[in-house]
N, C-alpha and C positions, 0 to 999 in steps of 0.2 A: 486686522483692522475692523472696527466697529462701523455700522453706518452705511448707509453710500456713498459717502465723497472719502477723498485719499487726498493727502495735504501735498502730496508729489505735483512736481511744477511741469507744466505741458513740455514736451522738448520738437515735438514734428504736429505740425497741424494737421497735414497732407494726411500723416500715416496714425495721428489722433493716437497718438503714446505719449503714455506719463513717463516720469523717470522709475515708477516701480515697476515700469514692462506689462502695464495692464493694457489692453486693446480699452480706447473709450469711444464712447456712443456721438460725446460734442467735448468740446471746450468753451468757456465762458468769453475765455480771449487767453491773447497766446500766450502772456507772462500771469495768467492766473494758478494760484495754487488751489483753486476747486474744480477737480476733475471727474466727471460722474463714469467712473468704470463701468462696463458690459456686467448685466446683472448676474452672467452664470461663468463669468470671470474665467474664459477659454482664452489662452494665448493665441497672439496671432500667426506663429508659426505653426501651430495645432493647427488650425483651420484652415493654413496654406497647402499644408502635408495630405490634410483629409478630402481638398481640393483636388491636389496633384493626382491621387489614386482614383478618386472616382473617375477623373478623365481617361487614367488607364483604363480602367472596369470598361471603360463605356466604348474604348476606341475598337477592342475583335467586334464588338456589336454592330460599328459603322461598317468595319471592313466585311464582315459575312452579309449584310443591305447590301453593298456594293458586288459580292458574288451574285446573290440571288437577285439583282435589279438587272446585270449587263451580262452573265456571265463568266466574269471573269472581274479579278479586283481591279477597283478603282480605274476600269476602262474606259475608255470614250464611247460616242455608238457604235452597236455593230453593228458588221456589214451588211448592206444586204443584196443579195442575191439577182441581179436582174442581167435579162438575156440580151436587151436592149443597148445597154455599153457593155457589154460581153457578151459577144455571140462566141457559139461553140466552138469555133476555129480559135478565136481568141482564148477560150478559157483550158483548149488542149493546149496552146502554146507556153501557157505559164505554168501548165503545170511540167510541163516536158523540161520548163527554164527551170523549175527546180529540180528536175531529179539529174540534171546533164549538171550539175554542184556537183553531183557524188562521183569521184574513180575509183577510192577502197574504201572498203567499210572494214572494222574488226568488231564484233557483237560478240557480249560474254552474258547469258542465262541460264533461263530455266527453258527445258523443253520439255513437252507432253506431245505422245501419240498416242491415240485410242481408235483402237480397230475391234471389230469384232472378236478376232483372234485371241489379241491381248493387249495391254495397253502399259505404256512405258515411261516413268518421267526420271529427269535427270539435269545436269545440267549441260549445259550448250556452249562450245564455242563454235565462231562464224567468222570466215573471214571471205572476203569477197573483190575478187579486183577484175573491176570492167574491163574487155566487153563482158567476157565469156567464164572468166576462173572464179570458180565458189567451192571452198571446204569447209566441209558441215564436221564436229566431230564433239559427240556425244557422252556424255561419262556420269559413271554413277559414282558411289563412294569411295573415297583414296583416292583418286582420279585414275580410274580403270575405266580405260574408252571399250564401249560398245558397241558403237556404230559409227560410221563415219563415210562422207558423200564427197567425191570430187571429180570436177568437169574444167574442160576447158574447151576450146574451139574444135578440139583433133581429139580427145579422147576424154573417155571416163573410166571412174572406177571405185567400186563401191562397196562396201562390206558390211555383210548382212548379219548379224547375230545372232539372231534366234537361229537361222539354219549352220551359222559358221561357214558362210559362204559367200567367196570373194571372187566380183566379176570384174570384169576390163573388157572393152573395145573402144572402137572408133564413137565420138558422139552423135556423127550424120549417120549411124546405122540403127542406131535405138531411139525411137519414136518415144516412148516412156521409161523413165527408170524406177526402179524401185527404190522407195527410201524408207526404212524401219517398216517395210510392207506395205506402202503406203504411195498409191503411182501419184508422179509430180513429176511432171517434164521440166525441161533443164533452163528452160526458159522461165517459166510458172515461182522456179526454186529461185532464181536469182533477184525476180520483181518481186517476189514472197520476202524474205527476207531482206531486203531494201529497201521495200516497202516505194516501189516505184515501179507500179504496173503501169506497163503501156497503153494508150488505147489509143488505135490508129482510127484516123475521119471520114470518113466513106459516102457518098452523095446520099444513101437511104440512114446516115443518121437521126435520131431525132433527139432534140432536145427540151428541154423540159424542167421546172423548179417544185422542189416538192422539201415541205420544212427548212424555204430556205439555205436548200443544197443544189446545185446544178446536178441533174441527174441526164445523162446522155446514154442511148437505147441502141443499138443496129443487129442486125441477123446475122448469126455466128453459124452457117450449117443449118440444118431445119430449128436451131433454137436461139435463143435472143439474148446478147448479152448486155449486159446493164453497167452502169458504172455511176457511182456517186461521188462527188467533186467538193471540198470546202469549198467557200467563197472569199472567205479571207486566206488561207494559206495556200491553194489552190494545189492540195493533196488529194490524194485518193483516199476515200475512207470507208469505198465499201466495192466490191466487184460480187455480180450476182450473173450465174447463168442460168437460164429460164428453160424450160420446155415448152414445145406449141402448145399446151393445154397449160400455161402458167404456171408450174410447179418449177420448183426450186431444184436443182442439180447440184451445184455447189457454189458457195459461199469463201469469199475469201473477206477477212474483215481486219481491217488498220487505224489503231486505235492512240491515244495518249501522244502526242505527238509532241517533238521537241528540238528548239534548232539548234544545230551542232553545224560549227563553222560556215553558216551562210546557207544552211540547208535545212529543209524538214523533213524528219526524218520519226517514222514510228516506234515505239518501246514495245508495244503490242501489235503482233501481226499471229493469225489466225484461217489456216484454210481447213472448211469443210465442206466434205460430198455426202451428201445425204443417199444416193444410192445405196452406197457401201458403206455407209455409219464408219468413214476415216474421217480423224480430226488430229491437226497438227496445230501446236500452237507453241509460238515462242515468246517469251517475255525477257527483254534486253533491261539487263539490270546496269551495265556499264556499254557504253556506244560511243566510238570514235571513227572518223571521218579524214578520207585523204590522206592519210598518214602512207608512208610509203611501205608497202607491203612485199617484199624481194622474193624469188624463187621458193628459197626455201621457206619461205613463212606455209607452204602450201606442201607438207611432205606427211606422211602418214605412215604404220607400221600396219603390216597382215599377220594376226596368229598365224606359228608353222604349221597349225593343225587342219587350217581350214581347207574345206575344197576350192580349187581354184578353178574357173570356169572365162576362156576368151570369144567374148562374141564377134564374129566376122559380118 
């Protein structure tokens, strides 16, 4: 076509197309055959298409504003932290209402210990069913277990790898156990991996907001333990014991949290003692919740070679 006009008779005012499929700029009137075409003559499905994607391009841009505005996508405000409609009683009770969700837990990861000695990573299965029964059981490649932890109300028993040495007694007779060399009392092991540490209320508690976290304080012994609180999930996310001169003893930290059947529950749980430079840390790659766990889901094998040793 020569020109600017096209002898194509109007067919939609509205959508301003001729019968040749050209996008036009006006119409003279609706049954005119002089139609003044868009000068750089782009279809209008062209420019609907070029539409559609820029909208994609642009929408990870809203969503990542929306991270970085609230914390979290496209949330509402968060919360905030105040002692005034949540006093400490209140805010140990909700958190106690979530970990009293949990009866079994089965955890399948990665685990690392580093100790001075030597340091071991591998992967982790966890099976855990409240009050008191927890089997820890550790394996490296081919799945050849090298370690593995289990307790219940009336007994333990535990085997050690680096020395090939497998203990048993009573659990009211052993104050500490060892795990990959690594002390964690039997209590410590079950709130560690559940990631549902206790913390009982005591008249010399104090409490306190710092970043927006409930951080609750009391005297544990001559040292002080600390406890850090969400305000929205009303999780634990951080246990610190202190020394009378404020130094750090050890560090238990719970992290990346996620709710599984009505409960919050951590993927990241992490204890360190900085005395002794041990550091345990589990990353739950698959976590399932209350499933029913039977006898034998809790059974283990001892090398014939190891020494066996019964503590009374």
């Amino acid at each position: 076509m020569s020109g600017m006009f096209c002898t194509g008779k109007c067919i939609s005012v509205r959508q301003k197309m001729c019968t040749r499929g050209r996008k036009l700029i006006s119409c003279v009137q609706n049954t005119t055959t002089a139609c003044r075409p868009r000068e750089d003559f782009t279809s209008y499905r062209y420019r609907k298409k070029m539409h559609r994607n820029q909208l994609s391009l642009l929408l990870p841009v809203l969503v990542i504003a929306g991270f970085s505005a609230t914390g979290c996508a496209l949330s509402s405000r968060a919360v905030v932290a105040d002692l005034n409609s949540n006093p400490p009683q209140k805010v140990l009770a909700r958190v106690l209402k979530n970990q009293m969700k949990i009866s079994t837990l089965y955890g399948k990861g990665h685990l690392t210990v580093e100790t001075p000695e030597q340091n071991f990573k591998g992967q982790v299965e966890i099976r855990v069913r409240k009050p008191d029964s927890v089997l820890i059981v550790a394996q490296v490649a081919l799945g050849m277990d090298v370690g593995f932890f289990f307790a219940d109300g009336s007994r333990f028993a535990h085997y050690s790898p680096f020395e090939n040495v497998f203990y048993t007694g009573p659990s009211d007779k052993l104050n500490r156990l060892m795990l990959f060399r690594m002390q964690v009392t039997h209590r410590e092991l079950i709130d560690a991996v559940t990631g549902t540490y206790r913390f009982d209320w005591t008249p010399d508690t104090e409490a306190s907001i710092r970043d927006n976290d409930y951080v609750l304080r009391k005297k544990s012994g001559d040292d002080m333990l600390e406890v850090t609180i969400d305000p929205a999930r009303f999780v634990v996310k951080k246990v610190v014991l202190l020394a009378p001169n404020g130094k750090e003893i050890a560090v238990q930290k719970f992290r990346t949290f996620r709710k599984i059947d009505g409960a919050w529950l951590p993927k990241y749980i992490q204890i360190f003692r900085k005395e002794t430079h041990e550091r345990l840390t589990v990353f739950y790659e698959k976590l399932t919740v209350n499933k029913k766990l039977p006898a034998n889901e809790f059974t283990f094998k001892v090398p014939e070679n190891a020494e066996k040793y019964r503590l009374k």
